[in-house]
C-alpha positions as CSV (number, residue, x, y, z in Angstrom):
1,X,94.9,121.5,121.6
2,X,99.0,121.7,120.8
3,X,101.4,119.1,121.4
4,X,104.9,119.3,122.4
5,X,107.4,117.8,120.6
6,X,107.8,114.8,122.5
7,X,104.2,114.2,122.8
8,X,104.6,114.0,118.9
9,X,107.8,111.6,118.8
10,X,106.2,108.9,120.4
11,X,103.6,108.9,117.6
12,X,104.6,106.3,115.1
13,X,104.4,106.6,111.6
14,X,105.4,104.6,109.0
15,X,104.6,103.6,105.4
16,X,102.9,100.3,104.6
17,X,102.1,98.7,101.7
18,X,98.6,97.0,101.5
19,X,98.8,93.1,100.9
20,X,95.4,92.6,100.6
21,X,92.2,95.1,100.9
22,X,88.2,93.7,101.2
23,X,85.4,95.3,102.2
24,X,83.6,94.7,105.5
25,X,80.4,93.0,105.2
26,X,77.5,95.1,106.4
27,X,79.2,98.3,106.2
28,X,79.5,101.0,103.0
29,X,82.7,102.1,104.4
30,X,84.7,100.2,106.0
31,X,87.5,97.9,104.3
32,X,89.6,95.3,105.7
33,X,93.1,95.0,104.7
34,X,96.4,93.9,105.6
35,X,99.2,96.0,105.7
36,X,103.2,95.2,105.8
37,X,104.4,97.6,108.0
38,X,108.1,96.2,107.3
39,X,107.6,94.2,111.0
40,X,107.6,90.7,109.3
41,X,104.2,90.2,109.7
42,X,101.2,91.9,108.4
43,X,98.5,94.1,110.4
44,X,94.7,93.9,110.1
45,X,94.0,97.7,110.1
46,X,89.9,98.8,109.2
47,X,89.6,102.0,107.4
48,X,86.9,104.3,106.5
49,X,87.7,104.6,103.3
50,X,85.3,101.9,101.2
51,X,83.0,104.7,99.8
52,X,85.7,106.7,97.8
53,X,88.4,103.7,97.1
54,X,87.9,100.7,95.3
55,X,89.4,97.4,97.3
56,X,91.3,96.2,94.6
57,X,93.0,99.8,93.5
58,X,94.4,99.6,96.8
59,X,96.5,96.5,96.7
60,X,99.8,97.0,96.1
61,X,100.0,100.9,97.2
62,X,101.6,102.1,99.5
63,X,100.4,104.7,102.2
64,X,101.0,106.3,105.4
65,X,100.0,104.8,109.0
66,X,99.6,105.4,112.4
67,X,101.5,102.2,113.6
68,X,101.0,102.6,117.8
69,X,97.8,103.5,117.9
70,X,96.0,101.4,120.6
71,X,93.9,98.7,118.9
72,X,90.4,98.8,118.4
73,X,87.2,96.9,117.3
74,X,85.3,97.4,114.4
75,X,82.3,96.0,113.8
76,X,83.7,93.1,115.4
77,X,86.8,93.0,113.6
78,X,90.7,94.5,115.8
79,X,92.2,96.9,113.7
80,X,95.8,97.3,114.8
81,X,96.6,101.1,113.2
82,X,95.1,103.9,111.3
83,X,95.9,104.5,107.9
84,X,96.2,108.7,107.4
85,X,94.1,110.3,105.0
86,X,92.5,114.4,104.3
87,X,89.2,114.8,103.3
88,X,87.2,117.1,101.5
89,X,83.3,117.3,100.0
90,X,84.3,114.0,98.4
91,X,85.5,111.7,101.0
92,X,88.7,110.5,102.2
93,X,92.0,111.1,100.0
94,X,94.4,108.7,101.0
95,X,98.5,109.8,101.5
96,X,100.9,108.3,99.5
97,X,104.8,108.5,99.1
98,X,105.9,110.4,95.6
99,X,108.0,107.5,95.2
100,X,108.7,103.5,96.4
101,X,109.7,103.8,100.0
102,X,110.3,100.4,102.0
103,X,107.4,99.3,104.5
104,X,107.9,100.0,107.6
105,X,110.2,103.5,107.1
106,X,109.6,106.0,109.5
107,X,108.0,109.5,108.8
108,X,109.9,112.5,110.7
């Protein structure tokens, strides 16, 4: 499937910093965190990514999001955005900025 470029400007995304991460109970995968998407306050977004990261190396980092994504539930929990990640034989890799970027700036 390709996308025209307007399709793809509506898609938001933007750097966020993670406030605080947990993991969800019941689940190998999935942590909680919240996420200053430079918007004042922060979003609950659930991620996929509990297997290869560590809760507490993620606080403080910050990473790239899909910010207008439709929200969702999760093993009874909304998660309001998608953080961005590859992934290879070893799990997710998360995507970060080379350098400090303010929460909430835009990716073109």
């Amino acid at each position: 499937m390709t996308v025209d470029f307007e399709f793809f400007q509506k898609i938001e995304l933007k750097i966020g910093k993670i406030l605080e991460a947990i993991r969800v109970e019941d689940s190998e995968k999935l942590l909680k965190m919240q996420v200053d998407l430079g918007e004042g306050t922060p979003r609950q977004i659930i991620a996929g990514i509990g297997k290869t990261y560590e809760p507490e190396a993620l606080i403080g980092r910050e990473l790239l999001f899909i910010a207008n994504l439709e929200p969702r539930t999760i093993m009874g929990l909304e998660s309001q955005g998608m953080v961005l990640a590859a992934s290879d034989e070893q799990g997710p890799i998360v995507l970060s900025p080379d350098r400090e970027v303010n929460p909430g700036a835009s990716l073109k």
